[in-house]
C-alpha positions as CSV (number, residue, x, y, z in Angstrom):
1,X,0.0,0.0,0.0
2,X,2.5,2.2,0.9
3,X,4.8,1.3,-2.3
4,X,1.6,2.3,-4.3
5,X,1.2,6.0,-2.6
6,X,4.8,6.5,-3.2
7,X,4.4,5.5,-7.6
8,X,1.5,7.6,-7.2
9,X,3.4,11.1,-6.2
10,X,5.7,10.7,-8.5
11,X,3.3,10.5,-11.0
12,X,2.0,13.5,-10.1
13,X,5.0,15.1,-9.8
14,X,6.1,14.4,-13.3
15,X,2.6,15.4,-14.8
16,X,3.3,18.8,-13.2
17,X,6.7,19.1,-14.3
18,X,9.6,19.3,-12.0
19,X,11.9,22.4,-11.7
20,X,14.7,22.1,-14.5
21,X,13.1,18.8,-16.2
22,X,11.8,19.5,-19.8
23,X,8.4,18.3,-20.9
24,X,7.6,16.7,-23.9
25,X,6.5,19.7,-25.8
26,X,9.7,21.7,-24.4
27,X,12.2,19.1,-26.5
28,X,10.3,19.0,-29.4
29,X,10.5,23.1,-29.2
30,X,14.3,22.9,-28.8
31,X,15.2,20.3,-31.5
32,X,13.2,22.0,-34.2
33,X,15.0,25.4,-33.1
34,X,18.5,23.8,-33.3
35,X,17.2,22.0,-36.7
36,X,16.6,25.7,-37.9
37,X,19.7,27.4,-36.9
38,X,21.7,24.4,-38.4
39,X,19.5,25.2,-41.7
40,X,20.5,29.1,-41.7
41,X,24.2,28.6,-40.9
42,X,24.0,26.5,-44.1
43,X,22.7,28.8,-45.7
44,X,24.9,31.8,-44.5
45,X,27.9,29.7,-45.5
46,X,26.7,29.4,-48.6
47,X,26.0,33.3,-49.2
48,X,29.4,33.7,-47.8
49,X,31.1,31.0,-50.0
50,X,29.4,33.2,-53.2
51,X,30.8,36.6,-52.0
52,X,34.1,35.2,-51.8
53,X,34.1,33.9,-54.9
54,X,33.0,37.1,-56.1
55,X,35.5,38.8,-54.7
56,X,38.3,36.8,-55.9
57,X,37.0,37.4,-59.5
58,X,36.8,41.2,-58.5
59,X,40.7,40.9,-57.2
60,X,41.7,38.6,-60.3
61,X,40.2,41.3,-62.9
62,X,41.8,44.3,-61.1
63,X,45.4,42.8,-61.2
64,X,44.9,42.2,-64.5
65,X,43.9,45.6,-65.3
66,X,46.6,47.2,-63.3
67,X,49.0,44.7,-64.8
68,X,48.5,45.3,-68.9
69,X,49.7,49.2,-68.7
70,X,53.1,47.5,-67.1
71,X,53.2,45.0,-70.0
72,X,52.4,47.6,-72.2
73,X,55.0,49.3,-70.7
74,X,57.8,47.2,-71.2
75,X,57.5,46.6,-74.8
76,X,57.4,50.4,-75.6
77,X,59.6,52.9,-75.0
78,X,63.5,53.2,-76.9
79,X,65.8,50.8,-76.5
80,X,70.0,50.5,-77.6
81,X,71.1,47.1,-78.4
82,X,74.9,46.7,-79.5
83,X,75.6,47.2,-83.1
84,X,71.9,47.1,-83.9
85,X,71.1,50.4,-83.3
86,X,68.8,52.5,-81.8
87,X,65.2,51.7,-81.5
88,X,62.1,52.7,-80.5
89,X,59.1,50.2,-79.3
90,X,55.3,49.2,-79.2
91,X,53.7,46.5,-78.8
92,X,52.8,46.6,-82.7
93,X,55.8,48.5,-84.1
94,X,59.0,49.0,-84.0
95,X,61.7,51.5,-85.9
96,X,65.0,51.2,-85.7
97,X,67.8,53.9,-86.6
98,X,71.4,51.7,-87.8
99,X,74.8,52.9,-89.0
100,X,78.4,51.3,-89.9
101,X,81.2,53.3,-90.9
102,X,84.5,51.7,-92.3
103,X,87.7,53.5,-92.4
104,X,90.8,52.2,-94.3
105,X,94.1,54.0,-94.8
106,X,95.6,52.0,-98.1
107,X,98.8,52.0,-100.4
108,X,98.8,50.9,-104.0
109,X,101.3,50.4,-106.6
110,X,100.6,51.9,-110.5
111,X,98.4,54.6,-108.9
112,X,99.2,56.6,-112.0
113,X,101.2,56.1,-115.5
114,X,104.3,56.4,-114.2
115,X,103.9,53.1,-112.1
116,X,103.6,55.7,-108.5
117,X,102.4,54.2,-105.1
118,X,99.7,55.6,-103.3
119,X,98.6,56.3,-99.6
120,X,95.5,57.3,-99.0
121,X,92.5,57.0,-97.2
122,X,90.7,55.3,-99.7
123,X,86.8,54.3,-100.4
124,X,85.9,51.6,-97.5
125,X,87.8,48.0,-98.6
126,X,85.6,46.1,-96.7
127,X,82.0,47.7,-96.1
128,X,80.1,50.6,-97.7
129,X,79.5,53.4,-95.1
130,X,75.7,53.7,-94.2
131,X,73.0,54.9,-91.9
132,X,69.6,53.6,-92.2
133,X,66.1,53.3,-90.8
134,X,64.1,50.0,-90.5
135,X,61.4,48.6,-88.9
136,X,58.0,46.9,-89.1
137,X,54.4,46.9,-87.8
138,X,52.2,44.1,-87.0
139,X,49.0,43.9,-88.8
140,X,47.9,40.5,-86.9
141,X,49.0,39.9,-83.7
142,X,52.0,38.3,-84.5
143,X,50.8,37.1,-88.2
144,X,51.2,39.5,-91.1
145,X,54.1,42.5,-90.7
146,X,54.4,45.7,-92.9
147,X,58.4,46.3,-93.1
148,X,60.5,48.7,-94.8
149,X,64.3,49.9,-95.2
150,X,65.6,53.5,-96.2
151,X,69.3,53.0,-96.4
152,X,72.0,55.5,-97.7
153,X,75.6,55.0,-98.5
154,X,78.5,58.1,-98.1
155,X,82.3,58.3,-98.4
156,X,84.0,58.4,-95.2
157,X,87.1,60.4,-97.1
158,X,85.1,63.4,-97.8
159,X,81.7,62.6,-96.8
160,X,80.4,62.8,-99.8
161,X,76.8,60.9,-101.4
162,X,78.3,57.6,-102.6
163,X,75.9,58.0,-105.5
164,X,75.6,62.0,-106.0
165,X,72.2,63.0,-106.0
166,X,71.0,59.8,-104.6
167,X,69.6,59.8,-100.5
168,X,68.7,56.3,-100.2
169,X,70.9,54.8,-102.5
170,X,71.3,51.4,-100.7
171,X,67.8,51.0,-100.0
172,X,64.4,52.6,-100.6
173,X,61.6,49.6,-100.3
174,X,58.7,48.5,-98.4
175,X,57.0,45.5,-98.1
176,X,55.2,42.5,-96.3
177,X,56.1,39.4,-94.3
178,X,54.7,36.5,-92.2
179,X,56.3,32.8,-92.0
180,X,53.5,31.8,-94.3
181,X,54.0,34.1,-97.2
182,X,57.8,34.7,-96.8
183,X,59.2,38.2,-97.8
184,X,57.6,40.1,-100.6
185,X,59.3,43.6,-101.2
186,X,58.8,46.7,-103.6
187,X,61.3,49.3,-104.7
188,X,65.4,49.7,-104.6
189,X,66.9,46.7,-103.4
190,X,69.4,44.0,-103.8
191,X,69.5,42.2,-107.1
192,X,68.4,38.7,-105.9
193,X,71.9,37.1,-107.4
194,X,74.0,39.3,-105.3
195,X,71.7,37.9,-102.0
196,X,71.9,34.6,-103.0
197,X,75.4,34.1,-104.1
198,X,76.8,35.8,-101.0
199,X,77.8,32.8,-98.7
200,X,80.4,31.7,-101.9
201,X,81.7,35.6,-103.7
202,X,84.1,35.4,-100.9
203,X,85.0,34.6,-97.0
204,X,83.0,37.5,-95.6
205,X,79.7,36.9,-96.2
206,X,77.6,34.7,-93.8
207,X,77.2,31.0,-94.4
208,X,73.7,30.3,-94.1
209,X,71.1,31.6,-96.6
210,X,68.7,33.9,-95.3
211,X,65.8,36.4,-96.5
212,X,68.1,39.3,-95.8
213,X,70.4,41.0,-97.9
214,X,73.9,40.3,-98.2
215,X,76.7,41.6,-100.8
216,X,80.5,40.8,-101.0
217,X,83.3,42.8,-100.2
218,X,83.2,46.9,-100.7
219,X,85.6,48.4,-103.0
220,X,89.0,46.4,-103.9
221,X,90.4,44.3,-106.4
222,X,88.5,41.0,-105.8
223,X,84.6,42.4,-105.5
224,X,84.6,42.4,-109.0
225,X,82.5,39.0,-109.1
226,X,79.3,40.4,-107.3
227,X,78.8,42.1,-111.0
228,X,78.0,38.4,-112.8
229,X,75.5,38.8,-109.7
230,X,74.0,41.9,-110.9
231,X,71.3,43.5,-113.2
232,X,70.0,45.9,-115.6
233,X,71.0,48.7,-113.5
234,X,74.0,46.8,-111.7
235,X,74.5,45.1,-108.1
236,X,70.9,46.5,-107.3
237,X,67.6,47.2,-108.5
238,X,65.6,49.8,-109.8
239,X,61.5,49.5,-109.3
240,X,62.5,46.0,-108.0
241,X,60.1,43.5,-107.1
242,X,61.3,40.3,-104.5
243,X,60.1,37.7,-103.0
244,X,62.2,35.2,-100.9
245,X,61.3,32.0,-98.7
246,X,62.9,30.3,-96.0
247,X,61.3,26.7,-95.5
248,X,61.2,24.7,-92.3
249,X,63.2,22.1,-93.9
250,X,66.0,24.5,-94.8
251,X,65.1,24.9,-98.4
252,X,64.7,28.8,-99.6
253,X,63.4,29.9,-102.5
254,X,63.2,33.3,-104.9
255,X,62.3,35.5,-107.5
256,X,63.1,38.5,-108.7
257,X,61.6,41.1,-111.1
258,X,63.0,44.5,-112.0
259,X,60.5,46.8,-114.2
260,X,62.3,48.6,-117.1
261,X,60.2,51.5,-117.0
262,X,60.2,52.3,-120.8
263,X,57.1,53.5,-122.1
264,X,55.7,50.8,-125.1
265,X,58.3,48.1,-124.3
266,X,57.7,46.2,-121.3
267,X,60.7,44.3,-121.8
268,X,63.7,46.9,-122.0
269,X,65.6,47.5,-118.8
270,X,63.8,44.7,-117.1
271,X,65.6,42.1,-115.1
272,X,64.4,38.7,-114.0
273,X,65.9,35.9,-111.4
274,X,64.9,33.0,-109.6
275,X,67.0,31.6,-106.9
276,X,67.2,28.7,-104.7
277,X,69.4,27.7,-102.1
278,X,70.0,24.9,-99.2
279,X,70.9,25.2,-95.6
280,X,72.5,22.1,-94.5
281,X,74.0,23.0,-91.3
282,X,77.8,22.3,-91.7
283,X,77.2,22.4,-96.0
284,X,75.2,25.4,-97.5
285,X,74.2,25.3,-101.0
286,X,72.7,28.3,-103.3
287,X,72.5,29.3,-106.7
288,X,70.9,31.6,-109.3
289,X,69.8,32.2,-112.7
290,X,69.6,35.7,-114.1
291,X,68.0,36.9,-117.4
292,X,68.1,41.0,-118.1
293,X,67.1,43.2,-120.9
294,X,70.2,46.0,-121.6
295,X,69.6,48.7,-124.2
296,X,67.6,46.0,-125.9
297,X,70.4,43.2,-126.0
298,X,69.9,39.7,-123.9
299,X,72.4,39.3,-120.6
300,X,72.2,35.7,-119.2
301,X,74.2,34.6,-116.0
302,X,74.1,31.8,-113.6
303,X,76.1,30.7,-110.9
304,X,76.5,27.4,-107.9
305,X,78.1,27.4,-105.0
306,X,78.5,27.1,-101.2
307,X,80.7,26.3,-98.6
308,X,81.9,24.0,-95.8
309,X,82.5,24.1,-92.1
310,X,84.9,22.1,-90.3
311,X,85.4,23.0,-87.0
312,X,86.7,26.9,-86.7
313,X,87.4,26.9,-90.7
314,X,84.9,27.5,-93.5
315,X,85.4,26.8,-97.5
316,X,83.4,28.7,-99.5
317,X,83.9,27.7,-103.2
318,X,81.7,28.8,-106.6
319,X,81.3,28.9,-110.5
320,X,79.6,32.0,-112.9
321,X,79.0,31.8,-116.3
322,X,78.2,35.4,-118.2
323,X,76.8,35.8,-121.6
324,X,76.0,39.3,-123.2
325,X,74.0,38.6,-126.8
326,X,74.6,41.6,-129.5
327,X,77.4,44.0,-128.6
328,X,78.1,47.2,-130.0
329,X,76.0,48.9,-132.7
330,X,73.3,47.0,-134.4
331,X,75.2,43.5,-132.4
332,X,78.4,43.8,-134.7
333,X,81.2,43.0,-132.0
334,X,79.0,39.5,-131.2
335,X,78.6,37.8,-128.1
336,X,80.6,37.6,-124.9
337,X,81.5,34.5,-123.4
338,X,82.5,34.6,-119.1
339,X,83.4,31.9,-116.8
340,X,84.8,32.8,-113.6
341,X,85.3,30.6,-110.4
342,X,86.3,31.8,-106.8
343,X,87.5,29.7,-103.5
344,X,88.1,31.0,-100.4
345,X,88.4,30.2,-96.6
346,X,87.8,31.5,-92.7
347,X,89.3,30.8,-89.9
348,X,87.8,31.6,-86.8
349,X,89.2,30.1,-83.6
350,X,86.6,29.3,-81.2
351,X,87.5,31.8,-78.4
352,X,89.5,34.0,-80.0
353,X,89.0,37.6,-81.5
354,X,91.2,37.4,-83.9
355,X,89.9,35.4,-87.3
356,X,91.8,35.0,-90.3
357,X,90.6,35.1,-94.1
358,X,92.3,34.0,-97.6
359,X,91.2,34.0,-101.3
360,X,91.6,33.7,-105.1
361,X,89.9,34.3,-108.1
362,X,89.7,34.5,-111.8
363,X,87.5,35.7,-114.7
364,X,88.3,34.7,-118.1
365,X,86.2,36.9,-120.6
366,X,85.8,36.0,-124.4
367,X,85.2,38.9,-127.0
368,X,84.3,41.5,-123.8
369,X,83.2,45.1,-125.1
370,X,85.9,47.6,-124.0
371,X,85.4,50.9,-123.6
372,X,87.1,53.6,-124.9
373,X,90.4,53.1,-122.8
374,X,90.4,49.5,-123.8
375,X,88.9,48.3,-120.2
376,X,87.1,45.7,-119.7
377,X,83.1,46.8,-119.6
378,X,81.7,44.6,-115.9
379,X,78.9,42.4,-116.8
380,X,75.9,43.6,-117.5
381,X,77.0,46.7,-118.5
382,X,76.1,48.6,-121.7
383,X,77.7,48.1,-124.7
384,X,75.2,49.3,-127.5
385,X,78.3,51.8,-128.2
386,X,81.3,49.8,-127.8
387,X,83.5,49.5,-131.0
388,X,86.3,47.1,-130.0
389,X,86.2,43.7,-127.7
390,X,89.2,42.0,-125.8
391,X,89.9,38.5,-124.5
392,X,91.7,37.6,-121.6
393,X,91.8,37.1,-117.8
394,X,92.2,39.0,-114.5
395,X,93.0,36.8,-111.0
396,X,93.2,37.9,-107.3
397,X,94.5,36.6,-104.2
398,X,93.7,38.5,-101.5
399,X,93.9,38.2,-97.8
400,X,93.2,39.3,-94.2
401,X,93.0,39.6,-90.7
402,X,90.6,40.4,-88.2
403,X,90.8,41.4,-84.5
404,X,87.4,41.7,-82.5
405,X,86.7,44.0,-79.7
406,X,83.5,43.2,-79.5
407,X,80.6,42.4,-81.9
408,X,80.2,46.4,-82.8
409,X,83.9,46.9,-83.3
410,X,87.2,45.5,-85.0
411,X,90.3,46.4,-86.5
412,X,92.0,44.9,-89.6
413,X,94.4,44.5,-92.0
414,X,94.2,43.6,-95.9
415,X,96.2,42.9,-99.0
416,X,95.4,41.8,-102.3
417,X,97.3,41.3,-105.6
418,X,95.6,41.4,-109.1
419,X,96.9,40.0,-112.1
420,X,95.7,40.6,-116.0
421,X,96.4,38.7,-118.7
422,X,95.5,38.5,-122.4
423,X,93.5,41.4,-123.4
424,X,91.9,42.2,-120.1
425,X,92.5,45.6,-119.1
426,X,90.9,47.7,-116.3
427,X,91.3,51.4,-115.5
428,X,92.3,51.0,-111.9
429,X,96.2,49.3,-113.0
430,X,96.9,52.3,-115.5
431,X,97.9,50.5,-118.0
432,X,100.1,47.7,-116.1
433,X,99.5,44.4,-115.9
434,X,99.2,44.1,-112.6
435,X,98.5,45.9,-108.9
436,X,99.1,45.2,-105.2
437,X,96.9,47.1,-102.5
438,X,97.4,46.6,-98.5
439,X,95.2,48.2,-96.1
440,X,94.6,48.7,-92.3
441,X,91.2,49.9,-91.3
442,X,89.0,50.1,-88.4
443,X,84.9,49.0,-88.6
444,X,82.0,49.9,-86.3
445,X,78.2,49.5,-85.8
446,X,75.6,51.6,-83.8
């Protein structure tokens, strides 16, 4: 009985709800509140989750913003690089202002009639004195480039126009390029034979064959060869028209057109040549073929060649062969006949600044228009009014040597000794039959 009173009270107890002892209803109340704070945390960790992404989004754009006008930045403004003059930048274009200036001091035997030597600051042996302006603008974000070159030549003894009258007698041309459609330029330029035939004229030229121009020696008793490499209007030319390729494969190809410029015949004073060449990494291989139109008479030349690396010494060897149809009045004098064939070497020591160059030449010509000293006329010249024609030969060996200060400036020393036989005269011996030059110069780029 008593147990029974006791279960009772705390029955009643319970039903009434003790101090500190949730009911039923109570815990419900509290789980469903936790449930929902749970819920909105989620859901404020998600809206906090999306701000911050926001915000890095917001951060990224702004550095990106602030970053482009430093890009910008550093690929504008002017810059000097070493022997490659001085240019000024943006992100599209760039213009370039260039020099080189050559000085030789030179002594020559049969400088006159009466057999005299000469010293003298002479016309550059080695390069032709120049300033210049290049450059190029992208039309395609890195595709398609509009390039030109404005390029003039003077005398370093008396500063004078190398070719009076004439600013930009090197080069006046502009053009397009892209690695798909190679180099396609307009106006005074290289003749594409002279380019071409570069890495074999003699040891100074580069080895490889490139879309640049190139040239042989400047003014000495061996350049005479870069004239089989000429044109209607000489070593370079006039209302030119060139395209040249570079392949992946090391193949390069080209073709050059020179308009004539006469009024109701298309053909006078025109020039055409197609070129091809191989870079083989040690070997190097090039050649041309030249046809031109001179005062209405045919000019044909073609030459092969290349050279050889071994080591710190390079071979460069070659072949021309001339023809010019119709000499003198109404063709009487006939044809002329050239061959000519140069080898030469480089040595360059790997290390050293000194490099060392060596050379020889010779040109046999067959019934060659003379002028009215008797000198030979160079290829391609005109000889509507030549009267007489001379057979014979003219060689050269020639060498050098080269110290290095760097790659903007050297010094040097030169010699060269020309022979003439047979017929073959040129103005330059006075009448001997032979002439020795030595020089000492000093070269530099900006």
């Amino acid at each position: 009985m008593k147990k029974t009173l006791i279960y009772t009270a705390v029955l009643s107890l319970l039903a009434a709800g003790l101090p500190g002892v949730a009911g039923a209803d109570e815990l419900s109340d509290l789980k469903a509140e936790i449930a929902s704070q749970k819920a909105l945390a989620a859901a404020q960790k998600a809206r906090l989750d999306a701000l911050e992404t926001k915000l890095n989004s917001v951060q990224a754009v702004q550095t990106q913003q602030a970053a482009a006008p430093a890009a910008a930045n550093a690929n504008t403004g002017v810059s000097f690089d070493k022997g490659e003059g001085l240019s000024y930048k943006t992100p599209a274009t760039t213009v370039t202002l260039y020099g080189l200036i050559d000085m030789t001091l030179s002594n020559q035997n049969h400088a006159n009639a009466a057999g005299d030597n000469l010293t003298n600051y002479r016309v550059a042996w080695f390069s032709g004195n120049r300033w210049g302006l290049t450059g190029k603008h992208d039309l395609s974000a890195g595709g398609l480039n509009v390039i030109f070159r404005l390029e003039s030549e003077f005398e370093t003894p008396t500063g004078s126009m190398d070719t009076p009258g004439v600013l930009f007698n090197r080069d006046a041309w502009g053009g397009l390029q892209s690695e798909e459609l190679g180099k396609l330029t307009f106006g005074r330029q290289n003749a594409l034979g002279r380019d071409i035939s570069a890495i074999y004229g003699d040891a100074y030229g580069g080895a490889a064959v490139t879309t640049e121009e190139g040239g042989y020696t400047n003014n000495n008793n061996f350049k005479q060869l870069i004239f089989y490499a000429g044109s209607a209007t000489g070593t370079r030319y006039d209302n030119g028209l060139v395209w040249k390729k570079l392949f992946k494969n090391g193949v390069f190809g080209g073709v050059g057109y020179q308009f004539g410029g006469v009024a109701g015949d298309f053909a006078k004073g025109s020039s055409t040549t197609g070129a091809l060449g191989y870079n083989g990494g040690d070997y190097n291989l090039a050649g041309y073929y030249t046809q031109a139109n001179v005062a209405g008479a045919t000019h044909r030349s073609y030459s092969l060649g290349g050279n050889y690396t071994m080591g710190s010494v390079r071979v460069n060897a070659g072949y021309y062969h001339y023809t010019a149809a119709s000499q003198g009045a109404l063709g009487a004098l006939g044809d002329r006949t050239d061959k000519a064939y140069t080898l030469s070497a480089k040595l360059a020591p790997q290390g050293s600044k000194l490099d060392y160059e060596l050379g020889y030449q010779i040109m046999k010509a067959s019934n060659a228009a003379v002028n009215g000293g008797g000198n030979v006329l160079n290829a391609f010249g005109n000889a509507a009014s030549a009267t007489a024609t001379a057979t014979g030969d003219r060689s050269t060996v020639y060498a050098s040597m080269f110290y290095h200060f760097d790659k903007t400036t050297e010094v040097y020393v030169a010699a060269d000794y020309l022979k003439l036989g047979g017929g073959y005269k040129v103005g330059a011996t006075n009448g001997f039959d032979s002439q020795t030059e030595v020089g000492v110069g000093m070269r530099t780029r900006f």
